[in-house]
N, C-alpha and C positions, 0 to 999 in steps of 0.2 A: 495476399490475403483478400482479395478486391476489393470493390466499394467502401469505404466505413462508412457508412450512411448512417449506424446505429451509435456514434459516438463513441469514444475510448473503447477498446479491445480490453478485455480484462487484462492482457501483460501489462497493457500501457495504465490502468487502474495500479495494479499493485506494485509498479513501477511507481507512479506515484507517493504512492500508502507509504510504499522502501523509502523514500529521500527522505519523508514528513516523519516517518519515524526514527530517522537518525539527523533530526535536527533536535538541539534544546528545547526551543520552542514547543515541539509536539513529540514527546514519547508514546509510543505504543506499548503499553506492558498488560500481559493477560495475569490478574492476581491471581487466579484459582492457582495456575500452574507454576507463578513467581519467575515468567520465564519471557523474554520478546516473541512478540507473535509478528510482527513482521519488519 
């Protein structure tokens, strides 16, 4: 991918978002749709 000069690649972001949102601690839930968004 070369350089990362511009900090986390978006996989590595929603890679992220994925763990935090399946930990207790930090749910992700979109109300509108009543459904996990990531």
């Amino acid at each position: 991918m070369g350089d990362n000069v511009n900090g986390p690649t978006e996989d590595e972001i929603y890679a992220a978002i994925a763990v935090l949102a399946n930990t207790e601690r930090y749910s992700v839930k979109d109300n509108e749709l009543d459904d996990w968004i990531a």
